[in-house]
LUMTI-187980 format. One record per atom (N, C-alpha, C, O): x, y, z. Coordinates in steps of 0.02 Angstrom, whole numbers, padded with zeros to 5 digits, always signed. Layout:
<pts>
XYZ;...
</pts>
This chain:
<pts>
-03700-03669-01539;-03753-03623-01520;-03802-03617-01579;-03780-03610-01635;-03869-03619-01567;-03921-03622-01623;-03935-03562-01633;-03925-03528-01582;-03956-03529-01682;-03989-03470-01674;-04063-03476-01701;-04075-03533-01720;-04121-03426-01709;-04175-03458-01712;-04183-03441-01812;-04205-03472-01860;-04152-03379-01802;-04121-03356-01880;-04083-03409-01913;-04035-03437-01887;-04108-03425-01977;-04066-03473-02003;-03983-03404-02054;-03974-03347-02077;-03960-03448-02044;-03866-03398-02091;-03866-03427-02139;-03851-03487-02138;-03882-03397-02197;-03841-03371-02291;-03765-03379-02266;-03733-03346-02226;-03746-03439-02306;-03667-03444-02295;-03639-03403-02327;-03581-03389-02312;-03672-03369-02381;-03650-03296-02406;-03630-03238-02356;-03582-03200-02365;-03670-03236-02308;-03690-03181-02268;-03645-03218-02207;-03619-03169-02179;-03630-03258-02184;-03554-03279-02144;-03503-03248-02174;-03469-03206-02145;-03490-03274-02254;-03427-03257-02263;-03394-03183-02283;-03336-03163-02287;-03469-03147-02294;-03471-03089-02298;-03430-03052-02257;-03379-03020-02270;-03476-03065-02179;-03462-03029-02123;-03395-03041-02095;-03367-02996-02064;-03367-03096-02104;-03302-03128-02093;-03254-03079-02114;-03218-03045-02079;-03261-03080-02195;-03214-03045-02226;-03223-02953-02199;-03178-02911-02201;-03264-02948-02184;-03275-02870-02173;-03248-02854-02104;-03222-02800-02089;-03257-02910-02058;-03242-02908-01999;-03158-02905-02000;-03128-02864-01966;-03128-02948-02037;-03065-02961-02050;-03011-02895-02079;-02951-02884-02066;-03057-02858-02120;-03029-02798-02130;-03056-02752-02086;-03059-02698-02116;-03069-02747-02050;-03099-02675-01994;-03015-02714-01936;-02967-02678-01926;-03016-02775-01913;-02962-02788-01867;-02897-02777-01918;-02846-02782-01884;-02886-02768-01967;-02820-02770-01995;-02805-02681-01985;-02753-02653-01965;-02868-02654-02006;-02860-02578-02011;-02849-02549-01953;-02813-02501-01938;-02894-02593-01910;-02893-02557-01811;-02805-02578-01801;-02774-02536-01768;-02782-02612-01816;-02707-02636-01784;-02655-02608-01828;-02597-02625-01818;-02674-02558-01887;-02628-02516-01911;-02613-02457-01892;-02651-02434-01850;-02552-02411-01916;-02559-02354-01883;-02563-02322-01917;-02530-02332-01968;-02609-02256-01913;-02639-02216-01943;-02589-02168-01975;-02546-02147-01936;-02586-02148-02033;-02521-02105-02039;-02565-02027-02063;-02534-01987-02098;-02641-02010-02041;-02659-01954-02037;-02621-01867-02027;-02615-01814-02058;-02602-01897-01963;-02558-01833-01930;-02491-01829-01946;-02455-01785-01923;-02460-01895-02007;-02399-01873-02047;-02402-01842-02086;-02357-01801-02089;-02454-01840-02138;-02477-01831-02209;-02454-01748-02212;-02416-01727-02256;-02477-01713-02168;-02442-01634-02204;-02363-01627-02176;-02320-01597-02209;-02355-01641-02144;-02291-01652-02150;-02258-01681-02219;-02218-01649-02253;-02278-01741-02234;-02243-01771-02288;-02265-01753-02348;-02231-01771-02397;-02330-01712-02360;-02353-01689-02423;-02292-01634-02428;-02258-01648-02478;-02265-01573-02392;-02203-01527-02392;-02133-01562-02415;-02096-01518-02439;-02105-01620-02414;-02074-01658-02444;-02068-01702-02510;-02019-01737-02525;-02143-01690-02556;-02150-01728-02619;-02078-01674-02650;-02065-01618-02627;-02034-01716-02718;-01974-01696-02741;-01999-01685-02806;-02059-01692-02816;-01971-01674-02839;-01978-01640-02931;-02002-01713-02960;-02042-01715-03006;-01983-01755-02937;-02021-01812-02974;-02083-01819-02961;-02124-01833-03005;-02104-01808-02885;-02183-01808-02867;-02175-01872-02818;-02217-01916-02806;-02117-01867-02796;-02112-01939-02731;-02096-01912-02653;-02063-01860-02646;-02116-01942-02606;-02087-01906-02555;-02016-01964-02516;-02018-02019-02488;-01990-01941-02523;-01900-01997-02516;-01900-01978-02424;-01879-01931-02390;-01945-02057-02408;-01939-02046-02330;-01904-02148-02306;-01895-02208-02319;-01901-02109-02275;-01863-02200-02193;-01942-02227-02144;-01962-02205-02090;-01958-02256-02168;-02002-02263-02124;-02004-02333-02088;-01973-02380-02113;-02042-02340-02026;-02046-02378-01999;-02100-02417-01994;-02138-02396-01950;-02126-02483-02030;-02161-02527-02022;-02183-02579-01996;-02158-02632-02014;-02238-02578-01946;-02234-02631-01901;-02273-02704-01944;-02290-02686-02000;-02289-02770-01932;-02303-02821-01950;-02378-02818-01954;-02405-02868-01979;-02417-02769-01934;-02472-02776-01954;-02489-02705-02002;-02543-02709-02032;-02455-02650-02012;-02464-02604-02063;-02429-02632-02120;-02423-02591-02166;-02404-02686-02130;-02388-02719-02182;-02441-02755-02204;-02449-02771-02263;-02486-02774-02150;-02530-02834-02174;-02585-02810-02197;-02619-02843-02237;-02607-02740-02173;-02659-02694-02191;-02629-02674-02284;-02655-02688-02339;-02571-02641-02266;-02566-02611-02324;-02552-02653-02383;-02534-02624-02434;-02559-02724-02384;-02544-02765-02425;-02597-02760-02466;-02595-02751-02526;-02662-02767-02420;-02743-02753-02463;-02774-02701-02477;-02819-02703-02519;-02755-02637-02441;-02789-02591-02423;-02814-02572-02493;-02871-02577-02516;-02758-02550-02522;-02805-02515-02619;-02844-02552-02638;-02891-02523-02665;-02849-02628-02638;-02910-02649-02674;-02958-02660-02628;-03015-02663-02651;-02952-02667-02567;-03026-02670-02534;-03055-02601-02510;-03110-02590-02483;-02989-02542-02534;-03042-02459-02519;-03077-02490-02598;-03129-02522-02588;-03063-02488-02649;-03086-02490-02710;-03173-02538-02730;-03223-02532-02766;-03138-02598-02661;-03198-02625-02677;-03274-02609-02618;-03331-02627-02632;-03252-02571-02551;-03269-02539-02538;-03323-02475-02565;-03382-02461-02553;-03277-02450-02602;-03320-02394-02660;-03367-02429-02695;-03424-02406-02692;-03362-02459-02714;-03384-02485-02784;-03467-02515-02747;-03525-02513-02766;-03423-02549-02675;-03501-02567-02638;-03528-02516-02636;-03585-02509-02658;-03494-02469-02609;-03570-02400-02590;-03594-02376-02651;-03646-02343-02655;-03560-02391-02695;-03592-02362-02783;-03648-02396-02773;-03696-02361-02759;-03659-02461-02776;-03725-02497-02785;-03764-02498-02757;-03824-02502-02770;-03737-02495-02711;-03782-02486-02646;-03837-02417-02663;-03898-02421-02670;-03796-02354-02668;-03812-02276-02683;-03866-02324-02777;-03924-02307-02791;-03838-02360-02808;-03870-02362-02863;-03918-02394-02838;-03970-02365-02855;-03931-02452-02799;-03997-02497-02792;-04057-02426-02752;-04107-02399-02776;-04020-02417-02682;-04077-02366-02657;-04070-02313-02687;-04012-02291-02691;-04124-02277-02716;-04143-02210-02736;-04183-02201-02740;-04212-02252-02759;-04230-02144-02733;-04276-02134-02726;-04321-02130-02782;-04292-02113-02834;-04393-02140-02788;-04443-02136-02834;-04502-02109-02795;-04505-02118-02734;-04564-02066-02837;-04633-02078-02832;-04658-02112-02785;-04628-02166-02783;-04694-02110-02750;-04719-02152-02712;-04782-02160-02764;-04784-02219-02781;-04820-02133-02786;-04882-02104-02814;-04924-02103-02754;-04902-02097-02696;-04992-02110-02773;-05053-02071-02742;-05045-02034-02739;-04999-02010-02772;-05092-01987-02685;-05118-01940-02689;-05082-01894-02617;-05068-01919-02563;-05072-01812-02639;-05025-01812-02584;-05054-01737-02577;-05072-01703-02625;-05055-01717-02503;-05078-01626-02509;-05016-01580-02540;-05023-01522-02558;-04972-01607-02542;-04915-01564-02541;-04885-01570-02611;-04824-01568-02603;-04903-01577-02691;-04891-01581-02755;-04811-01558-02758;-04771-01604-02765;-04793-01513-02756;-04712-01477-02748;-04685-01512-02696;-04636-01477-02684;-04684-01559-02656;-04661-01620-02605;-04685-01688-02593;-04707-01710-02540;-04676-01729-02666;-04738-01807-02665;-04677-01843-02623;-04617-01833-02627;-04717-01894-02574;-04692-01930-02530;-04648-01990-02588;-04669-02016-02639;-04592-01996-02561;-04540-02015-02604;-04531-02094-02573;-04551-02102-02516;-04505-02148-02606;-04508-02199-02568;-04441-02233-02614;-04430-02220-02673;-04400-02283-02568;-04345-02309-02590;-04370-02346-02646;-04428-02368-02647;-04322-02354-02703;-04348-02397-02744;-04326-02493-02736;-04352-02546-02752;-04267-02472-02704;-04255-02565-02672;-04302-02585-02612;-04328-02641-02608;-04311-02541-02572;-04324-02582-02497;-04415-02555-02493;-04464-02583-02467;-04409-02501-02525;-04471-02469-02543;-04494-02447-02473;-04554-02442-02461;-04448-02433-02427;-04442-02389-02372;-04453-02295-02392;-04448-02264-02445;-04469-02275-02328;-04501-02204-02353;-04412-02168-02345;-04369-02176-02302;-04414-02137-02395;-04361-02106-02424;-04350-02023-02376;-04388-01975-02371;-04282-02036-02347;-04207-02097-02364;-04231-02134-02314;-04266-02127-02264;-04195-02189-02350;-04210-02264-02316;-04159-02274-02276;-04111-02237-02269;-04174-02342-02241;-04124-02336-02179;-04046-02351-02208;-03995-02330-02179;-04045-02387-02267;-03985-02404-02304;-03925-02348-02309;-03867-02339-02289;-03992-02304-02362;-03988-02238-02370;-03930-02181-02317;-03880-02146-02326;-03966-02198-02272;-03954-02161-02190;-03892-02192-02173;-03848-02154-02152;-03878-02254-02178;-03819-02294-02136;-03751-02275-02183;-03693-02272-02163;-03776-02262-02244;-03731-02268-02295;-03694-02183-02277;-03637-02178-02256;-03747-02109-02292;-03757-02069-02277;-03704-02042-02183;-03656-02006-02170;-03730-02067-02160;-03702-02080-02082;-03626-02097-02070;-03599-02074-02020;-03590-02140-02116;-03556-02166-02077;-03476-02114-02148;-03415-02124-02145;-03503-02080-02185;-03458-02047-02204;-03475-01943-02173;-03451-01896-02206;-03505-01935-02128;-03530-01892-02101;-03475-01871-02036;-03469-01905-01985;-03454-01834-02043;-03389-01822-02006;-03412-01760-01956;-03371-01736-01916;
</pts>
């Protein structure tokens, strides 16, 4: 299939890998609605001494999970560091509110980056 967009084999393997961890995470099970439960169980050492049951794909999640939340972060750091806002300059009626503009995309501030980034930790 052609597309009319040419593909950054960067930007394949990108999406691959990102895609690859969203299906590892979707096919794990969430252990949300254990957590206060099992936080009432940490012992004098600071461990919680449980039996648990692991299926073949919360193994496969949790094999990566700390370094790709980590690298995760670290994306939205730069991300949060590349867009930020600056000056637009000229001339503006409103001196106590100058129209602000991204400094990467140089989109009018917040940028859509900004917004997606913003958005998708918005609960």
């Amino acid at each position: 299939m052609k597309t009319d967009r040419m593909t950054d084999p960067r930007e394949t393997r990108l999406r691959e890998h990102l895609q690859a961890i969203r299906a590892r995470s979707e096919k794990s099970t969430s252990w949300r609605s254990s957590t206060r439960y099992l936080s009432r169980l940490v012992n004098r050492s600071g461990f919680v001494p449980i039996k648990a049951r692991l299926s073949r794909e919360d193994l496969t999640f949790l094999t990566g999970a700390r370094d790709e939340v980590i690298a995760f972060a670290d994306l939205g750091l730069r991300l949060l560091e590349l867009h930020r806002p600056q000056d637009a300059g000229g001339i503006t009626s409103d001196p106590e509110h100058p129209i602000r503009r991204c400094r990467a995309c140089m989109g009018r501030w917040p940028c859509l980056t900004f917004r997606a980034i913003d958005e998708s930790f918005d609960h």
